[in-house]
N, CA and C atoms of all chains as a GROMACS GRO file, in nm:
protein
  591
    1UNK      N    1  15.300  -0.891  12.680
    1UNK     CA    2  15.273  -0.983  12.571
    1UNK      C    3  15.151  -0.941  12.492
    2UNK      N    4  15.034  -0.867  12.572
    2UNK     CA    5  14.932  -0.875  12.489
    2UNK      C    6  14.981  -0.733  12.432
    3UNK      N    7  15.026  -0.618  12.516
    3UNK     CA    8  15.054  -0.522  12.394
    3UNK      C    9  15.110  -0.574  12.233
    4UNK      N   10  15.187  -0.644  12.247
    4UNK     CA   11  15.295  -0.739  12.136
    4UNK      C   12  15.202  -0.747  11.994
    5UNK      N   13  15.098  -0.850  12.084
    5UNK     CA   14  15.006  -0.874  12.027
    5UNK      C   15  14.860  -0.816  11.889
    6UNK      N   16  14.840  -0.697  12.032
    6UNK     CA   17  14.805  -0.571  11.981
    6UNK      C   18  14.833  -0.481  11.881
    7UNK      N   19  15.000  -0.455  11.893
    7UNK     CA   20  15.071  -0.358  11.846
    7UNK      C   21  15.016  -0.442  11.656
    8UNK      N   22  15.070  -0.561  11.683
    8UNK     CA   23  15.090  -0.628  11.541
    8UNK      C   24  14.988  -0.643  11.461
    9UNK      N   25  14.827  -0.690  11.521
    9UNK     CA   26  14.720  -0.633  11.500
    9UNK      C   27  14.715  -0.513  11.438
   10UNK      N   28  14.706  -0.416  11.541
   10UNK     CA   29  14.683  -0.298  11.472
   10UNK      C   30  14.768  -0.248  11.358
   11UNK      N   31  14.891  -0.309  11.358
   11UNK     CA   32  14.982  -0.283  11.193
   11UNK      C   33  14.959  -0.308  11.112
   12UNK      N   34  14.870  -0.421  11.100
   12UNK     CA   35  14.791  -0.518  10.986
   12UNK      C   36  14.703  -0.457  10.951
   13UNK      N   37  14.644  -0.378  11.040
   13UNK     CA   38  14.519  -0.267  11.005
   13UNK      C   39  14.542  -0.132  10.916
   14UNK      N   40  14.667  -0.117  10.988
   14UNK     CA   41  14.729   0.027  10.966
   14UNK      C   42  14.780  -0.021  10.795
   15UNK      N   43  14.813  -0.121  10.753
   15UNK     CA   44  14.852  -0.169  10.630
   15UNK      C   45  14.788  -0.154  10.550
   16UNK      N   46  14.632  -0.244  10.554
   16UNK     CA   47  14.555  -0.281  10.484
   16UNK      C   48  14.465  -0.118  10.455
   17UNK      N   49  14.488  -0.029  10.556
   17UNK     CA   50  14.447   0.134  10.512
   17UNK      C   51  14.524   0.183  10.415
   18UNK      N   52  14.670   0.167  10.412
   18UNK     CA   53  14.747   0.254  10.381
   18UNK      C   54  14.725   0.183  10.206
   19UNK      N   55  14.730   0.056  10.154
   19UNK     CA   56  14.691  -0.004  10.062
   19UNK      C   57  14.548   0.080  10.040
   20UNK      N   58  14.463   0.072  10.090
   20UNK     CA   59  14.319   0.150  10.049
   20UNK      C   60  14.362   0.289   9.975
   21UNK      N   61  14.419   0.350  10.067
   21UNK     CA   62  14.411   0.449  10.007
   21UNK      C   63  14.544   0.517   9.871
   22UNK      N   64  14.632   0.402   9.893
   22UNK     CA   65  14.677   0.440   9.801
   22UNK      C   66  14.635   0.372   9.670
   23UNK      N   67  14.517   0.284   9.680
   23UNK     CA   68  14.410   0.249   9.536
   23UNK      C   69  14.317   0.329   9.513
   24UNK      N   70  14.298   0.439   9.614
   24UNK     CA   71  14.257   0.521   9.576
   24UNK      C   72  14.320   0.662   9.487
   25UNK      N   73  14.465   0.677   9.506
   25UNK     CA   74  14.507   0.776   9.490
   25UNK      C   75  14.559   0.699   9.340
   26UNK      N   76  14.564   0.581   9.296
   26UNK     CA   77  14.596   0.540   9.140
   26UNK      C   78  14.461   0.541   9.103
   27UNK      N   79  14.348   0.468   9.152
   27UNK     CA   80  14.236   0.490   9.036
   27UNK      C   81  14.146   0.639   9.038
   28UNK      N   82  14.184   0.688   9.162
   28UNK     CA   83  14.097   0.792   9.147
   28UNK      C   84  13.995   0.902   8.972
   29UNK      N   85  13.876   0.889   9.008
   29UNK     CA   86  13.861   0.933   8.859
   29UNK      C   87  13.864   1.110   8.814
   30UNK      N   88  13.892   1.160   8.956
   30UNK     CA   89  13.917   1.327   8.952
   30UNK      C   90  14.053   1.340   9.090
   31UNK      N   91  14.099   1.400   9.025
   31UNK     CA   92  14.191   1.479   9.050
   31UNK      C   93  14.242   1.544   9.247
   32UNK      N   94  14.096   1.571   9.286
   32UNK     CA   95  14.072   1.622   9.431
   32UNK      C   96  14.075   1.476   9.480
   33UNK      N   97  14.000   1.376   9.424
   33UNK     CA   98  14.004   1.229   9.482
   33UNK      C   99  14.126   1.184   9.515
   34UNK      N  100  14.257   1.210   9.417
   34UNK     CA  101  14.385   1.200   9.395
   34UNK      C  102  14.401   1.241   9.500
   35UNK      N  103  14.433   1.371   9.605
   35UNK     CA  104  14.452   1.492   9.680
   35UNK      C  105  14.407   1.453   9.773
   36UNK      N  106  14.292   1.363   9.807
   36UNK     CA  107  14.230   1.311   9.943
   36UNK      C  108  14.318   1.169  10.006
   37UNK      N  109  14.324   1.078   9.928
   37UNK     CA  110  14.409   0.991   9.899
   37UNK      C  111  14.532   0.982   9.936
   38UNK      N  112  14.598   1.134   9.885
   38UNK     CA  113  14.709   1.176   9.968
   38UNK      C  114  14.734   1.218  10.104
   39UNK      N  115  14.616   1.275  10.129
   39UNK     CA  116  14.590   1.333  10.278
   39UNK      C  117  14.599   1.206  10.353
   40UNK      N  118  14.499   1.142  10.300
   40UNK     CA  119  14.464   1.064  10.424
   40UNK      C  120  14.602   0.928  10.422
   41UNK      N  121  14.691   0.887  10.306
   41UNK     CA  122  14.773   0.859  10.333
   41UNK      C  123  14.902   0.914  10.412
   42UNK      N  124  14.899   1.049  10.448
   42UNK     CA  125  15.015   1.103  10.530
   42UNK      C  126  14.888   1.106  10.684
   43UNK      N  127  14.784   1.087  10.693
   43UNK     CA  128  14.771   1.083  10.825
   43UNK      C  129  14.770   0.945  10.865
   44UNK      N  130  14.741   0.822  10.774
   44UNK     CA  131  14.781   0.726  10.823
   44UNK      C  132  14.911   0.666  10.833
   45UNK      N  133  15.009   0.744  10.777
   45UNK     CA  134  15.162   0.760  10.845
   45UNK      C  135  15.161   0.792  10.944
   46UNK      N  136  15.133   0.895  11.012
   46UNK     CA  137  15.104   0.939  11.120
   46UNK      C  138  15.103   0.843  11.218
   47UNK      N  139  14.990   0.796  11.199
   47UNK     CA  140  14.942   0.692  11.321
   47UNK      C  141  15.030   0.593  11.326
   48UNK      N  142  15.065   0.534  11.207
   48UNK     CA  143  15.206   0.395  11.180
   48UNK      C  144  15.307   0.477  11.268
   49UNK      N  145  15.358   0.606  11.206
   49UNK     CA  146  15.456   0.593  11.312
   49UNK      C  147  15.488   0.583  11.443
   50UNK      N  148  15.324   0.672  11.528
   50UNK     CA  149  15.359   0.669  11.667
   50UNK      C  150  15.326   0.526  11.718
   51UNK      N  151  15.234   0.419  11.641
   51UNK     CA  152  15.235   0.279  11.644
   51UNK      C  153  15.381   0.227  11.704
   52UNK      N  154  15.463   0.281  11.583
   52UNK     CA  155  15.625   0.196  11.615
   52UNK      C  156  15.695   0.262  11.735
   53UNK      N  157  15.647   0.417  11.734
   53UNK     CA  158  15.719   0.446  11.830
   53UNK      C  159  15.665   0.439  11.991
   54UNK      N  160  15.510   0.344  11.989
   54UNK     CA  161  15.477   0.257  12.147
   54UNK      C  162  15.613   0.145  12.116
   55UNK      N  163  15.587   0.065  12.009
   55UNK     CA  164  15.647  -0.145  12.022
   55UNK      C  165  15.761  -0.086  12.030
   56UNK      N  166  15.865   0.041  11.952
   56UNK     CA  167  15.977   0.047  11.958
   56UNK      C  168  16.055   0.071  12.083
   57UNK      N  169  15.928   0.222  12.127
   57UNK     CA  170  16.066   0.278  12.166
   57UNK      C  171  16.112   0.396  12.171
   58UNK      N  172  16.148   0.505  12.209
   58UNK     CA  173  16.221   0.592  12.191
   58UNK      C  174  16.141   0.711  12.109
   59UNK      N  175  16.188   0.874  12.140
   59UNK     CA  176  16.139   0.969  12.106
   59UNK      C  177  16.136   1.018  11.913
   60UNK      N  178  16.241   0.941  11.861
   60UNK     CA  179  16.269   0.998  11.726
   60UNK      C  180  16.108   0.989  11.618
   61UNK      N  181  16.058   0.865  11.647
   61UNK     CA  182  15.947   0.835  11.606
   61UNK      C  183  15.833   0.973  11.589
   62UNK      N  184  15.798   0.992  11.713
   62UNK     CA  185  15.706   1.133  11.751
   62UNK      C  186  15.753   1.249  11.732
   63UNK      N  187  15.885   1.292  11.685
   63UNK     CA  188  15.951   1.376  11.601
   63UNK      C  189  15.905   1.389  11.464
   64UNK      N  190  15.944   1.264  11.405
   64UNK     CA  191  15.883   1.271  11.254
   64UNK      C  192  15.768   1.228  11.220
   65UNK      N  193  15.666   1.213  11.343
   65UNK     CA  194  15.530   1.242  11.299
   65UNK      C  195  15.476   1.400  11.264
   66UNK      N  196  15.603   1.385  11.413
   66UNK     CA  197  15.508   1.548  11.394
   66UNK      C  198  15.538   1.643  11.257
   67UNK      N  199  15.670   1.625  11.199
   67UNK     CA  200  15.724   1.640  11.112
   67UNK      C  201  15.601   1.636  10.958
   68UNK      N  202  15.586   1.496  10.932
   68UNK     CA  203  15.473   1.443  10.858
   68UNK      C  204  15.357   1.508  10.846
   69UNK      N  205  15.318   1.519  10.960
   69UNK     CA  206  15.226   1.606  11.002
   69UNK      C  207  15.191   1.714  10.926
   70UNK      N  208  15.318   1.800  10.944
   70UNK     CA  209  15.325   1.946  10.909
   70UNK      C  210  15.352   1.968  10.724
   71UNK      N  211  15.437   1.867  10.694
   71UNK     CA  212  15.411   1.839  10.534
   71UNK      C  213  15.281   1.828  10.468
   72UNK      N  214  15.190   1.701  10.526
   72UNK     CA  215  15.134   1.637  10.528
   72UNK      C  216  15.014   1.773  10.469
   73UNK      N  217  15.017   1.865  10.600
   73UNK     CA  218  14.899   1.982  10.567
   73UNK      C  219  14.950   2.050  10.420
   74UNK      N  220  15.078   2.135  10.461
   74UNK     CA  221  15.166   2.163  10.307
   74UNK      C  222  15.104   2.139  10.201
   75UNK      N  223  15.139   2.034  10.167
   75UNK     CA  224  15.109   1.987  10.015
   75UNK      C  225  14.946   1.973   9.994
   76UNK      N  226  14.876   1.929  10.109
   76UNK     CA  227  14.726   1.958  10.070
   76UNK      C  228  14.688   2.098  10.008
   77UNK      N  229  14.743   2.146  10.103
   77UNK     CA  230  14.672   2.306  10.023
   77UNK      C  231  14.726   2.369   9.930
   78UNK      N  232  14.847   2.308   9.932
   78UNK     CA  233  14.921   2.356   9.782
   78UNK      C  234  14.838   2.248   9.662
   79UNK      N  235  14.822   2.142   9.681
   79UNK     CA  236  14.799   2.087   9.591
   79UNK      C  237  14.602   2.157   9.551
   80UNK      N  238  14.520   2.199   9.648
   80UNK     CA  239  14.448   2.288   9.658
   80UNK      C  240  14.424   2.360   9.583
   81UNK      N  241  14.541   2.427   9.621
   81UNK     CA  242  14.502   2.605   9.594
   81UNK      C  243  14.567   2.572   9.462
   82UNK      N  244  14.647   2.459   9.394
   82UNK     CA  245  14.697   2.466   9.268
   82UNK      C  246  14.572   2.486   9.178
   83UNK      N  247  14.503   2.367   9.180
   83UNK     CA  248  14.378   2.315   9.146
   83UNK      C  249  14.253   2.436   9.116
   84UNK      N  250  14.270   2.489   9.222
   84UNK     CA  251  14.134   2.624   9.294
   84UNK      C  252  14.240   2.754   9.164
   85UNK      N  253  14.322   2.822   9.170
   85UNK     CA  254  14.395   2.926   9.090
   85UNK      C  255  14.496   2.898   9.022
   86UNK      N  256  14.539   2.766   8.961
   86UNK     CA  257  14.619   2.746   8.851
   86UNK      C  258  14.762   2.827   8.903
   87UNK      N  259  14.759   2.838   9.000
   87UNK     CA  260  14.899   2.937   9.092
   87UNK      C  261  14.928   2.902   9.253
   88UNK      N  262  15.013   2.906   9.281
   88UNK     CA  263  14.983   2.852   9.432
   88UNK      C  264  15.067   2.993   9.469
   89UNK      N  265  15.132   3.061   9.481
   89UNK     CA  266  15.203   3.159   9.549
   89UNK      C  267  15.119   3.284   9.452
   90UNK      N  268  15.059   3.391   9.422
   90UNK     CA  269  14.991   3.471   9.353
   90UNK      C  270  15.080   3.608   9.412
   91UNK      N  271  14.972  -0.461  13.415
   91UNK     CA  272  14.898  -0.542  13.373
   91UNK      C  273  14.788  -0.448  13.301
   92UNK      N  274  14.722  -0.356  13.388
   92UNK     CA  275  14.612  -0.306  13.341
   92UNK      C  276  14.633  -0.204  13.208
   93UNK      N  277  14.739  -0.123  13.296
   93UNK     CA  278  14.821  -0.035  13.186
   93UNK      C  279  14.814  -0.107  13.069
   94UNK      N  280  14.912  -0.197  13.037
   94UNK     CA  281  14.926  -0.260  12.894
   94UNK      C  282  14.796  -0.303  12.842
   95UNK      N  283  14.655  -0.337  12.910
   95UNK     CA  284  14.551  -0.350  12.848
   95UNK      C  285  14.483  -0.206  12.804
   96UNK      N  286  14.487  -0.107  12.917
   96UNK     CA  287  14.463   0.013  12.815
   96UNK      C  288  14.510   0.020  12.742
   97UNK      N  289  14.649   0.022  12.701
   97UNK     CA  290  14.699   0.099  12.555
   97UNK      C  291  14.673  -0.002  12.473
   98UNK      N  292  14.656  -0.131  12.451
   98UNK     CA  293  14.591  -0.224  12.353
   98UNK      C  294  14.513  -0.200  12.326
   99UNK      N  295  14.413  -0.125  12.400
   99UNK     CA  296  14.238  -0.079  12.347
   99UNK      C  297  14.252  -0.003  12.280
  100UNK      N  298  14.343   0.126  12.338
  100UNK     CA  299  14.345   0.232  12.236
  100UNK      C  300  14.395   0.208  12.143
  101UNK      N  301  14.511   0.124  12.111
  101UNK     CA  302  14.607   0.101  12.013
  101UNK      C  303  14.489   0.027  11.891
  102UNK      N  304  14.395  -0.038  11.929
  102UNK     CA  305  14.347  -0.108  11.835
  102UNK      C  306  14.226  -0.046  11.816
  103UNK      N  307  14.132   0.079  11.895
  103UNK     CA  308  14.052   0.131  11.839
  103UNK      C  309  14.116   0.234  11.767
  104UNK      N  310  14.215   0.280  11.786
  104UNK     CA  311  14.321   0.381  11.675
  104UNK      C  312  14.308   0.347  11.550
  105UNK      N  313  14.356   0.213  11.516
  105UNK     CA  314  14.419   0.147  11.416
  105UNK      C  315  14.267   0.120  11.332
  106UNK      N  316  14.166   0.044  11.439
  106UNK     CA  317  14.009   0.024  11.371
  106UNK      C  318  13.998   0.156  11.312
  107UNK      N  319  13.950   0.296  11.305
  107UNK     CA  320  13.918   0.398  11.312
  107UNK      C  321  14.003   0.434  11.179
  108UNK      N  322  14.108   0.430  11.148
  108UNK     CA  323  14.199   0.467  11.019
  108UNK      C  324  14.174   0.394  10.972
  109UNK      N  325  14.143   0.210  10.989
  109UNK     CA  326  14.085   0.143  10.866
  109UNK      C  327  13.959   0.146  10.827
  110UNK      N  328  13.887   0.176  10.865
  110UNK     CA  329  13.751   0.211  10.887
  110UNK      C  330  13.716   0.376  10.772
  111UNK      N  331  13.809   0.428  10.813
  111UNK     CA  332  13.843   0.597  10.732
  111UNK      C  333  13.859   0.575  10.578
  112UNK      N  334  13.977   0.468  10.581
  112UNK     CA  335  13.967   0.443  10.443
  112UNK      C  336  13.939   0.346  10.369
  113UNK      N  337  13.880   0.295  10.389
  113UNK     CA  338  13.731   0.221  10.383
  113UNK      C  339  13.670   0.305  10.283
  114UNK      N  340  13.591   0.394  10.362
  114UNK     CA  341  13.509   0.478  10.330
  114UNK      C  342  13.540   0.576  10.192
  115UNK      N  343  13.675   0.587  10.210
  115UNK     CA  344  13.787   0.673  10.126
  115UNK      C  345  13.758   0.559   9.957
  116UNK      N  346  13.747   0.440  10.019
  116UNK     CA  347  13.807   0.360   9.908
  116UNK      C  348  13.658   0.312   9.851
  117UNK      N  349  13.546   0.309   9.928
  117UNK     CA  350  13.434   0.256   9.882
  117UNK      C  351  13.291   0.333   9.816
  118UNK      N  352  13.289   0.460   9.934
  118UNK     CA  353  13.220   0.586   9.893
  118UNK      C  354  13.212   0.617   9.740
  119UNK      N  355  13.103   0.619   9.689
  119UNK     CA  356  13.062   0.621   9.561
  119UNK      C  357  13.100   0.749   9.450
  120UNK      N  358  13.115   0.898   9.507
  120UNK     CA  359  13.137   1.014   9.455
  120UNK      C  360  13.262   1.131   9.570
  121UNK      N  361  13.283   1.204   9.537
  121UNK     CA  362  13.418   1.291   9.572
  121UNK      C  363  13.326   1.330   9.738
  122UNK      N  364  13.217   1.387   9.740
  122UNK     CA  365  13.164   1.450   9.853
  122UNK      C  366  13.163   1.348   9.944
  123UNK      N  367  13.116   1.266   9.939
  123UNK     CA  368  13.110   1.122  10.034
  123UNK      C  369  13.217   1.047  10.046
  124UNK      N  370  13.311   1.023   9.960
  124UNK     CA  371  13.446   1.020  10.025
  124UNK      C  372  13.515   1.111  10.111
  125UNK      N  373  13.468   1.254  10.088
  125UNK     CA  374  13.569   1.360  10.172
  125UNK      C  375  13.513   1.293  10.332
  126UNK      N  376  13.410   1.245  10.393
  126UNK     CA  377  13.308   1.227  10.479
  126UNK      C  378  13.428   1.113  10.554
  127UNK      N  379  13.478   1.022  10.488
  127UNK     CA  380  13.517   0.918  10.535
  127UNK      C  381  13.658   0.928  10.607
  128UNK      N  382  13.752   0.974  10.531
  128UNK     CA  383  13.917   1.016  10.598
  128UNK      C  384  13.900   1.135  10.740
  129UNK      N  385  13.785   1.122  10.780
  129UNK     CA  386  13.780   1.243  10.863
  129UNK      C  387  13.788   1.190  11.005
  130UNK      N  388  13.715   1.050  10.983
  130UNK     CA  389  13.692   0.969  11.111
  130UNK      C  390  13.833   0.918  11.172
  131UNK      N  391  13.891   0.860  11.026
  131UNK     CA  392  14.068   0.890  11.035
  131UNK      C  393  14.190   0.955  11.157
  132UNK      N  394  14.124   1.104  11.073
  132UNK     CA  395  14.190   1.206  11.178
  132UNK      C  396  14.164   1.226  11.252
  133UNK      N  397  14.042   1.206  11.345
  133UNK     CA  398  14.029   1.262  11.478
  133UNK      C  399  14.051   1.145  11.558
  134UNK      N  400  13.945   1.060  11.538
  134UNK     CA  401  13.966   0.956  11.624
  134UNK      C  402  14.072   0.863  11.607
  135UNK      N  403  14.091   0.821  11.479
  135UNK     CA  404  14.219   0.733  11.457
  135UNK      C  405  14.331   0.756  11.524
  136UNK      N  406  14.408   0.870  11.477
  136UNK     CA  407  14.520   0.962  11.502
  136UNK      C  408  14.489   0.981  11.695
  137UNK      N  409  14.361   1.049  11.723
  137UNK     CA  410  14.326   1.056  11.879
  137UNK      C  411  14.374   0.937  11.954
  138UNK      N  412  14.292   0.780  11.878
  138UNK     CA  413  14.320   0.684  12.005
  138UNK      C  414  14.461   0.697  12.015
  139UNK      N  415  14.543   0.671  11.877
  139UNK     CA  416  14.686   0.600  11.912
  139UNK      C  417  14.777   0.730  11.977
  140UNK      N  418  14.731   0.817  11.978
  140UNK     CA  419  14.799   0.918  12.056
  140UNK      C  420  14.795   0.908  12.224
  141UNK      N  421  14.654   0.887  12.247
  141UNK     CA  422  14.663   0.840  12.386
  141UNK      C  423  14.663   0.707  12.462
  142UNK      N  424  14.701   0.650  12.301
  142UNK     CA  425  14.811   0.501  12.407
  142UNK      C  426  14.954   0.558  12.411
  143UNK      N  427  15.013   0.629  12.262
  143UNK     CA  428  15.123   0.685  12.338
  143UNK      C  429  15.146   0.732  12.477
  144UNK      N  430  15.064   0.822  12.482
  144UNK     CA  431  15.075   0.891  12.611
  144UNK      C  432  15.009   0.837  12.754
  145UNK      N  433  14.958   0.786  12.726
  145UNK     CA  434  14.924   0.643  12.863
  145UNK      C  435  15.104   0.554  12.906
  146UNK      N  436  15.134   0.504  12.760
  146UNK     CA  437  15.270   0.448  12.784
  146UNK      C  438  15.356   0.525  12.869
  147UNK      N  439  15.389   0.630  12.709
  147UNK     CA  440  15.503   0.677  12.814
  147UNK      C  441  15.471   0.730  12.938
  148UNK      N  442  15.388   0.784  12.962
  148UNK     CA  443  15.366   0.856  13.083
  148UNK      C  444  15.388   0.753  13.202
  149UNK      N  445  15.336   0.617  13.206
  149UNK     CA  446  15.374   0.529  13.283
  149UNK      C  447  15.486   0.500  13.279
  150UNK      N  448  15.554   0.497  13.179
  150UNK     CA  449  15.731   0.466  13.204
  150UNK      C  450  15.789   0.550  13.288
  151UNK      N  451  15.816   0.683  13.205
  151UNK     CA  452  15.910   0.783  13.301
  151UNK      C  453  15.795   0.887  13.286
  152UNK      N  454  15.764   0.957  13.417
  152UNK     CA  455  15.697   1.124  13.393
  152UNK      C  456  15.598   1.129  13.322
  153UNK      N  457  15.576   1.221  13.304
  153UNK     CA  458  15.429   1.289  13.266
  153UNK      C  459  15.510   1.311  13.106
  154UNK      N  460  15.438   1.242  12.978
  154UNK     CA  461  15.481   1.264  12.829
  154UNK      C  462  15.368   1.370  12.799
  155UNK      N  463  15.365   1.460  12.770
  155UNK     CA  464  15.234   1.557  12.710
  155UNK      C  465  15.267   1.604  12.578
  156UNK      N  466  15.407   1.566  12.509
  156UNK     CA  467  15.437   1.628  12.392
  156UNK      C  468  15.319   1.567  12.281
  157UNK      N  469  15.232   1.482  12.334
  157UNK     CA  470  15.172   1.388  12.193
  157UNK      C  471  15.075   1.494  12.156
  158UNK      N  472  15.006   1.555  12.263
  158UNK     CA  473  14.913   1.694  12.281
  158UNK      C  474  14.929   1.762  12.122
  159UNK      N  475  15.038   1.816  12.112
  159UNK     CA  476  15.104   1.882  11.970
  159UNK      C  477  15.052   1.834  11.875
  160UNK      N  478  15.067   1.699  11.825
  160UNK     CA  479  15.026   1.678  11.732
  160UNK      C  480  14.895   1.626  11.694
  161UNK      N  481  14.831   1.626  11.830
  161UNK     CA  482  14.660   1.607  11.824
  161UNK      C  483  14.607   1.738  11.781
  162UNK      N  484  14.672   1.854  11.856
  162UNK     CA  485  14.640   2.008  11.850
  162UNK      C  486  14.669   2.073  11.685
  163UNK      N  487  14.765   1.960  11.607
  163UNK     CA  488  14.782   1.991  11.494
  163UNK      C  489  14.723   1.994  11.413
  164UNK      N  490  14.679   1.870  11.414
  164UNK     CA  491  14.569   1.754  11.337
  164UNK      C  492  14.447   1.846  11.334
  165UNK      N  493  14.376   1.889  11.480
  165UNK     CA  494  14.212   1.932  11.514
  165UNK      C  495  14.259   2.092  11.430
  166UNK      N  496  14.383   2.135  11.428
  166UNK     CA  497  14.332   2.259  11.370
  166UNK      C  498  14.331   2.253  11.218
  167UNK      N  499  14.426   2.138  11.178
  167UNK     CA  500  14.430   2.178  11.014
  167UNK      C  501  14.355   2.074  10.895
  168UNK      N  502  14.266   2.013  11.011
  168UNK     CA  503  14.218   1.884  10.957
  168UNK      C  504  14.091   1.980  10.840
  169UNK      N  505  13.996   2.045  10.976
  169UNK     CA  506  13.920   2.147  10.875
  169UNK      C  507  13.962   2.211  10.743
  170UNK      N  508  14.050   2.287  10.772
  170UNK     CA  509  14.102   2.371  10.674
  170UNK      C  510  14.138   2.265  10.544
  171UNK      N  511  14.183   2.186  10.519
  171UNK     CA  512  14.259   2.135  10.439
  171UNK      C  513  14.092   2.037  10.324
  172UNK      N  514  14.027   1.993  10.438
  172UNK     CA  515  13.861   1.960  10.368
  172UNK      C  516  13.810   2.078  10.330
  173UNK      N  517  13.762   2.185  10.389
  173UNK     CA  518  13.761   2.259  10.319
  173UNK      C  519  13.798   2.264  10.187
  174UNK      N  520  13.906   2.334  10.158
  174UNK     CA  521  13.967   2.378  10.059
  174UNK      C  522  14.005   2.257   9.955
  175UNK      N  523  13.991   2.140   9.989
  175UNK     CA  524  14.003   1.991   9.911
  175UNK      C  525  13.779   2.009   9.862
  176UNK      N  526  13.744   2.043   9.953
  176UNK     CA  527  13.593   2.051   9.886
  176UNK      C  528  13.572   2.136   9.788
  177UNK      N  529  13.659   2.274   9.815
  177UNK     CA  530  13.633   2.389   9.718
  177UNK      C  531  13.712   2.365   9.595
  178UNK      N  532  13.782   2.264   9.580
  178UNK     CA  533  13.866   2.278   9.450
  178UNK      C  534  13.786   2.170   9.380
  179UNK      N  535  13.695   2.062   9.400
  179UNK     CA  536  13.623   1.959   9.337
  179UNK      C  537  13.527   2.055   9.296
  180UNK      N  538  13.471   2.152   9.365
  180UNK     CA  539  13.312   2.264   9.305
  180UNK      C  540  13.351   2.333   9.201
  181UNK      N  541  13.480   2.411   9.197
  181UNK     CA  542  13.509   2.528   9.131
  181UNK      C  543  13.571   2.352   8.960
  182UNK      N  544  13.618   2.256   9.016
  182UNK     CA  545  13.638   2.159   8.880
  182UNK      C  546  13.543   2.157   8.802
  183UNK      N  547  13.424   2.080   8.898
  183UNK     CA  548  13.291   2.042   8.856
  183UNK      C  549  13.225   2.130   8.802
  184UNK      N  550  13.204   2.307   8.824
  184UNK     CA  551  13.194   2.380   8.769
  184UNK      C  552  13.241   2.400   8.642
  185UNK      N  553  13.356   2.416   8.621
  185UNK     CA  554  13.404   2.464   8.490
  185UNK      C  555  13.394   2.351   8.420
  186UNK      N  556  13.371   2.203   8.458
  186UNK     CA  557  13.356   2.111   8.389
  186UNK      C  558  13.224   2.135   8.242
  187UNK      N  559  13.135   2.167   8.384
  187UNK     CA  560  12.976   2.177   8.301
  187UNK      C  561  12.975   2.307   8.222
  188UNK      N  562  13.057   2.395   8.288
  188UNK     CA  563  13.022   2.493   8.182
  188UNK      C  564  13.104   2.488   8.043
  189UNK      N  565  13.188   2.400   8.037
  189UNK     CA  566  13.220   2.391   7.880
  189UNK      C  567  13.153   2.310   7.805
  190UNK      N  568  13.168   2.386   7.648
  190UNK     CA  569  13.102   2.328   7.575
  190UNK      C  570  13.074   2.202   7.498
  191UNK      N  571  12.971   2.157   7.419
  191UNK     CA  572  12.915   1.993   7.406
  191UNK      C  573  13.108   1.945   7.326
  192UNK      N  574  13.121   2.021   7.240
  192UNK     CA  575  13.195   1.917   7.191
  192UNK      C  576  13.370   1.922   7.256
  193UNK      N  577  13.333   2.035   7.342
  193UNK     CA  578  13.472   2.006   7.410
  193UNK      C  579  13.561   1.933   7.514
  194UNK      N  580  13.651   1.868   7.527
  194UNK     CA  581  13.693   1.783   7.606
  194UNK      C  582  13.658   1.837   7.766
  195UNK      N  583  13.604   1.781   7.831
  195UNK     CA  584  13.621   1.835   7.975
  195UNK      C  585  13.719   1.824   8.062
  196UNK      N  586  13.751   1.968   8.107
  196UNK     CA  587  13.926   1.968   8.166
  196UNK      C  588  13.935   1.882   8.328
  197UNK      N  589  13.923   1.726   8.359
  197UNK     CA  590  13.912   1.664   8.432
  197UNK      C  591  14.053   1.605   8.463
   0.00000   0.00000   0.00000
């Protein structure tokens, strides 16, 4: 019961981040701010998902974190290196 | 009994720790001092709730160690990615100042 409890807690938390930062990634006033915003919204996916996948349940969850994960880096440094050389593949 | 109170601790210093991250993300005054804040995020945030996963399952059936992976993911590419999110705000801010008075700055 108190996990229950817990779990739902901490979702409320995990919410009220994921809202943060995606007011950050609309007002941001540069561009890299935009890019952080994003980061840190795919790592707080992250954490939501293996959240659901304690209350849920089952392995698929920790699959597509890890998944997330690996995007998650992706597009940072592409979005990066766009930024840094106006080219991402040179 | 006890079990389920560990992973509540972790589960909720996890969850504190990512709100707490962006917080910082959302309140921090300039680009450098925000990069400072999503960091607490990734290690520890991402850390606790990984090892309530793995407290759980491991108490259910067997030994779970797959969560390892994506902690091992996180610690290696967390750097790299600040980094290179720091170097692209210098090389902006740079070319910002170096253009001239009456030209738009490429922001």
């Amino acid at each position: 019961m108190i996990l229950v409890y817990a779990g739902w807690t901490a979702a409320a938390l995990m919410v009220v981040a994921m809202v943060l930062s995606l007011w950050r990634i609309l007002r941001g006033p540069t561009l890299p701010d935009r890019i952080l915003g994003l980061d840190t919204m795919f790592i707080n996916t992250i954490s939501l998902l293996i959240l659901l996948g304690v209350l849920r349940g089952g392995t698929a969850f920790f699959e597509a974190s890890l998944l997330i994960a690996l995007l998650g880096f992706v597009t940072t440094i592409s979005f990066s290196k766009y930024l840094l050389r106006g080219d991402i593949i040179e | 009994m006890v079990i389920e109170l560990i992973v509540a601790a972790f589960l909720l210093i996890g969850a504190g720790f990512a709100f707490i991250g962006s917080l910082g993300l959302a309140r921090f005054p300039d680009f450098y001092a925000r990069l400072h804040g999503p960091t607490k995020a990734t290690t520890l945030g991402v850390g606790g709730m990984l090892i309530a996963s793995m407290v759980h399952f491991s108490t259910a059936s067997g030994w779970s160690l797959h969560e390892l992976l994506v902690i091992l993911f996180l610690f290696l590419t967390a750097p790299v990615s600040a980094h290179l999110m720091a170097k692209a705000a210098l090389h902006l801010e740079g070319r910002s100042q170096g253009s001239k008075q009456g030209e738009e700055p490429e922001r």
